[in-house]
C-alpha positions as CSV (number, residue, x, y, z in Angstrom):
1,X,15.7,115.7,-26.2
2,X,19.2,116.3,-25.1
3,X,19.2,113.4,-23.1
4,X,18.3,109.8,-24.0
5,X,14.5,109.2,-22.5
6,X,14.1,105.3,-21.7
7,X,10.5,105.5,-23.5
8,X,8.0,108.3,-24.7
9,X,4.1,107.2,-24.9
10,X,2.0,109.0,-27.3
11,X,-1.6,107.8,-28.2
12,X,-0.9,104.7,-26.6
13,X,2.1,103.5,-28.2
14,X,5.7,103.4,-26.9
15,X,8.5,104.9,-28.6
16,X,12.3,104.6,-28.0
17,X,13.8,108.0,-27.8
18,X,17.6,108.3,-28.3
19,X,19.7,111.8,-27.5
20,X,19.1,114.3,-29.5
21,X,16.1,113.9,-31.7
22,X,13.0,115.9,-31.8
23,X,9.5,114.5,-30.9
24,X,6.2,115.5,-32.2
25,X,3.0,115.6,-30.6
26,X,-0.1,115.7,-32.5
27,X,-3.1,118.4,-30.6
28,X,-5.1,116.3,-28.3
29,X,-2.7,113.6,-27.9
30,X,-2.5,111.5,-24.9
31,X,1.7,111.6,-24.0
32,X,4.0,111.0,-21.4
33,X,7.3,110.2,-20.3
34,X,7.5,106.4,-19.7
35,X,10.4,107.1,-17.0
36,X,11.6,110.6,-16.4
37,X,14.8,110.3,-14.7
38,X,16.4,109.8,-17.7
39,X,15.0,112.7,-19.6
40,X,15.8,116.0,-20.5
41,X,15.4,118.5,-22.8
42,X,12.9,121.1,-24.1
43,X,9.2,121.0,-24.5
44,X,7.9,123.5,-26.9
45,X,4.0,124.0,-27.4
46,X,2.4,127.1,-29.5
47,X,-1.0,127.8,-30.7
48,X,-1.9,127.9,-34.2
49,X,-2.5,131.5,-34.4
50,X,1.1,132.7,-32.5
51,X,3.1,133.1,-35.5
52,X,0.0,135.2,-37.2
53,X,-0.2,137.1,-34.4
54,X,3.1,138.1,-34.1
55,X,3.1,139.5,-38.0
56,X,4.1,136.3,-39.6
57,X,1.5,134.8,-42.1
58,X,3.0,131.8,-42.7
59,X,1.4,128.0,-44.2
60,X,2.5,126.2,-40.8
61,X,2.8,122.8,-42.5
62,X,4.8,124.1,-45.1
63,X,7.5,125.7,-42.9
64,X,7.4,122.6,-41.0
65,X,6.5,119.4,-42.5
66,X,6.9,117.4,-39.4
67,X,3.9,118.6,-38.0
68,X,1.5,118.0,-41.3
69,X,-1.3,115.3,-40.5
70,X,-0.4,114.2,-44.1
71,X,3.5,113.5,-43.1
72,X,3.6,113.4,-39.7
73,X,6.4,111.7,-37.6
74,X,6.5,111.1,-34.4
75,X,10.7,111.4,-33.5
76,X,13.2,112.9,-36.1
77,X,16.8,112.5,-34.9
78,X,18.9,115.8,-34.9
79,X,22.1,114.8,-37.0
80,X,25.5,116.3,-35.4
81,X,26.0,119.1,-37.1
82,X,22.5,120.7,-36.4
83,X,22.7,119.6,-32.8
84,X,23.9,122.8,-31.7
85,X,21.7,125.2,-33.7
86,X,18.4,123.6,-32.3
87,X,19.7,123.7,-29.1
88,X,20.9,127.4,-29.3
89,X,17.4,128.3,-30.4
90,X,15.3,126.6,-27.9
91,X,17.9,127.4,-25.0
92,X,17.2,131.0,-26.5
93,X,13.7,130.5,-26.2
94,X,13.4,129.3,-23.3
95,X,14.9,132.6,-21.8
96,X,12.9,134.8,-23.6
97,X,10.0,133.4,-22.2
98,X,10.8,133.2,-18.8
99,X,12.3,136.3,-18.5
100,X,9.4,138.3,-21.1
101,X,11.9,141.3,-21.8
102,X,10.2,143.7,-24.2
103,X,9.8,142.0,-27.4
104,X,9.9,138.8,-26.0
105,X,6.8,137.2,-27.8
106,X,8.8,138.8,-31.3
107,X,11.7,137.1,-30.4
108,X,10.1,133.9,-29.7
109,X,8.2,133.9,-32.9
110,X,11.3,134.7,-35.2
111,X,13.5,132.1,-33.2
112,X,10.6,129.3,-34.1
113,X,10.7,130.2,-37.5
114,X,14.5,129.5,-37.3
115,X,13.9,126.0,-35.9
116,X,11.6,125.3,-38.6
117,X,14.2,126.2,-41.2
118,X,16.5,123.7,-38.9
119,X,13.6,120.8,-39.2
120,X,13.3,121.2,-42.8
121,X,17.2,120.6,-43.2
122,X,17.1,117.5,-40.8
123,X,14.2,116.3,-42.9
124,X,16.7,116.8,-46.0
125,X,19.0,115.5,-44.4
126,X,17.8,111.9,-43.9
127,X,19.4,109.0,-45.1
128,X,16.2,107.0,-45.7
129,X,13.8,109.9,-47.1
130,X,11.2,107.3,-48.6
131,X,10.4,106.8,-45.2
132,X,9.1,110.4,-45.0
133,X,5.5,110.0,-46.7
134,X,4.4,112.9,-49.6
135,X,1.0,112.6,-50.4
136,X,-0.7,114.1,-53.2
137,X,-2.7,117.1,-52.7
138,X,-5.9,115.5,-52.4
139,X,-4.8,112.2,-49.7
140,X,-3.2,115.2,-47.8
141,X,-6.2,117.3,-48.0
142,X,-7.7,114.2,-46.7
143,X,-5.6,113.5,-43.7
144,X,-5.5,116.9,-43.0
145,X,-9.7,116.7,-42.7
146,X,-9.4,113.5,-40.6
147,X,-7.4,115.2,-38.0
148,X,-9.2,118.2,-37.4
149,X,-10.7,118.2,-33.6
150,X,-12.6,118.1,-31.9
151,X,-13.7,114.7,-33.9
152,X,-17.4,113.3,-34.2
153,X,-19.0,110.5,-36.4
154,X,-18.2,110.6,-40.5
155,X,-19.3,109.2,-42.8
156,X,-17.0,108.4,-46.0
157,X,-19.4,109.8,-48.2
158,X,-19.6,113.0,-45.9
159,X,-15.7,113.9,-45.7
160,X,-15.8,113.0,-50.0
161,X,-18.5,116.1,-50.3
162,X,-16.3,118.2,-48.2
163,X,-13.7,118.0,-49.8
164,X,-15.6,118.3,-53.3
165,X,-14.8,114.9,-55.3
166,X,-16.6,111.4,-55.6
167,X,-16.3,108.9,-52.3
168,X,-15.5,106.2,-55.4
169,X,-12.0,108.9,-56.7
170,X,-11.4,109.7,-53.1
171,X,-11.9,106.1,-51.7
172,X,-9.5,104.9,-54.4
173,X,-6.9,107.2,-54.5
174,X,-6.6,107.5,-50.7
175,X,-6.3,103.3,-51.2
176,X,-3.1,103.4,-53.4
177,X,-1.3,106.1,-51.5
178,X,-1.9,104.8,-47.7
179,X,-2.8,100.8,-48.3
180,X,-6.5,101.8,-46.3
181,X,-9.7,102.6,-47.7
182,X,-11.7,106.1,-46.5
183,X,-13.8,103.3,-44.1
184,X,-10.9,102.1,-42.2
185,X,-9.2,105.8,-41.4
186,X,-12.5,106.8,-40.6
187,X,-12.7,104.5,-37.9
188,X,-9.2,104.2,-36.7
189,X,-9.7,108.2,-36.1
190,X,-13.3,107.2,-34.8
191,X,-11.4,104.7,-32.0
192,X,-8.1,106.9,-31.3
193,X,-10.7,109.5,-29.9
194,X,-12.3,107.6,-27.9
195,X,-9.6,106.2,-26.5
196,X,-8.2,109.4,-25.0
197,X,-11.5,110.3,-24.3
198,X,-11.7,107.3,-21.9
199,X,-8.5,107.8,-20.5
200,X,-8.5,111.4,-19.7
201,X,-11.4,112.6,-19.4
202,X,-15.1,111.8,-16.5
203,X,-17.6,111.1,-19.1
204,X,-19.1,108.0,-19.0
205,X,-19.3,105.8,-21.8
206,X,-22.6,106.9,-23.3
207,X,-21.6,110.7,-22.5
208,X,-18.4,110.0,-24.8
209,X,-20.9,108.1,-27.5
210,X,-23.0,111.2,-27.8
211,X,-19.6,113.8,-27.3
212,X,-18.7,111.5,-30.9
213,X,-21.9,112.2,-32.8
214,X,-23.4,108.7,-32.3
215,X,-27.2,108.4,-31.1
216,X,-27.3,104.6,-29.6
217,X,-24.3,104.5,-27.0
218,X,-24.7,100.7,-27.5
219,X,-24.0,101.0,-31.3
220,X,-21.2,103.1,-30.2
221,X,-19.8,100.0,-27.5
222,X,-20.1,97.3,-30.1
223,X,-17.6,99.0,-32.7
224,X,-15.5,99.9,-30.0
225,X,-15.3,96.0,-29.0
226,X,-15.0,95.3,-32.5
227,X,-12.3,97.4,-33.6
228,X,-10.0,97.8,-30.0
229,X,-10.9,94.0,-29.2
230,X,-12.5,94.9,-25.8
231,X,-14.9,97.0,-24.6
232,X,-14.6,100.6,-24.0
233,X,-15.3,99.9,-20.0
234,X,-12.7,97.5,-20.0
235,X,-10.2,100.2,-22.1
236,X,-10.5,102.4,-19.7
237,X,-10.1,99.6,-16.5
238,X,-6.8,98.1,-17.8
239,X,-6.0,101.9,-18.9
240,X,-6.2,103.5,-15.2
241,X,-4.7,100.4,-13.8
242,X,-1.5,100.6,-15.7
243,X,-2.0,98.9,-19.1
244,X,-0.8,101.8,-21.5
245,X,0.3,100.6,-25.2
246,X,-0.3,98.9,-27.8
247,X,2.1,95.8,-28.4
């Protein structure tokens, strides 16, 4: 953002963006601008694949951390004296890919590599960096699994064979490093999906039970009441009629 934005909403919750910072959106996520007229700045979005493609094999979450399921963060604020850089390199980006001189898509791909580098040193560069999580291999592994779309039904027991361990280890260790059990991300992901299933998309309730991986659409109804506190009907009413975040 080179401009401050009055409010961004991703997945259904509001966050305050000041000038510049960087914002990350997870794949699938629901997002918009609260108010635009305030905004401005740069959105960047890439496949998976464009850096291979383009003769870089690279371990995306390594060059940058920020977008890692297991550390994400949703806004990283761009200290003064990387302001400039970032903003030479998307400016520069930006250009190459509207104009798409020869070489354009090489360009592009060494310039985001650049900006990576950039991230990594704002990460660094943080004055609180416990607030930037590390998990150990195996909660990252984990997270990692639990984000992977598109998302249907799991069971505990199902993402602990995956990933080759007990559910007892996995259930434990994921515990101690996150303060949730395997149960409770399993549904949280569960209810996030549906969610921006109801909001943006036409499928119907039972349609978006089955889409999930559940076989009783009912069964599917009552958790969603349980764990969102109304049902998904209702979700999607308050939803389209301008209800939009959680408090």
């Amino acid at each position: 953002m080179r401009h401050e934005a009055p409010s961004f909403n991703i997945d259904f919750y509001r966050f305050q963006i000041q000038r510049h910072a960087l914002v990350f959106v997870p794949p699938g996520a629901v997002h918009n601008f609260g108010e635009m007229k305030a905004a401005g700045g740069f959105i960047l979005s890439f496949q998976e694949d464009f850096l291979e493609t383009e003769g870089h094999s690279v371990d995306l979450f390594a060059e940058c951390p920020a977008l890692d399921p297991a550390q994400m963060r949703t806004v990283l604020a761009v200290p003064e004296s990387s302001v400039e850089i970032v903003d030479g390199y998307c400016t520069r980006m930006f250009e190459e890919l509207s104009k798409k001189r020869e070489g354009y898509r090489t360009v592009a791909a060494a310039l985001l590599r650049l900006l990576f580098v950039e991230i990594r040193r704002c990460l660094s560069d943080q004055s609180a960096p416990s607030s930037f999580h590390k998990y150990s291999p195996m909660t990252a592994r984990f997270l990692r699994k639990l984000n992977v779309r598109p998302y249907q039904l799991t069971t505990a027991s199902e993402v602990a064979r995956f990933l080759g361990v007990s559910r007892s280890w996995l259930n434990q260790t994921v515990r101690q490093e996150t303060g949730k059990n395997l149960t409770d991300h399993l549904r949280s992901r569960l209810i996030l999906e549906s969610k921006r299933l109801l909001a943006h998309s036409d499928l119907n309730v039972s349609e978006i039970a089955y889409q999930l991986g559940f076989e009783d659409p009912s069964y599917f109804t009552r958790l969603f009441r349980q764990l969102a506190a109304r049902s998904p009907r209702e979700f999607r009413d308050e939803y389209l009629t301008g209800w939009w975040t959680e408090p």
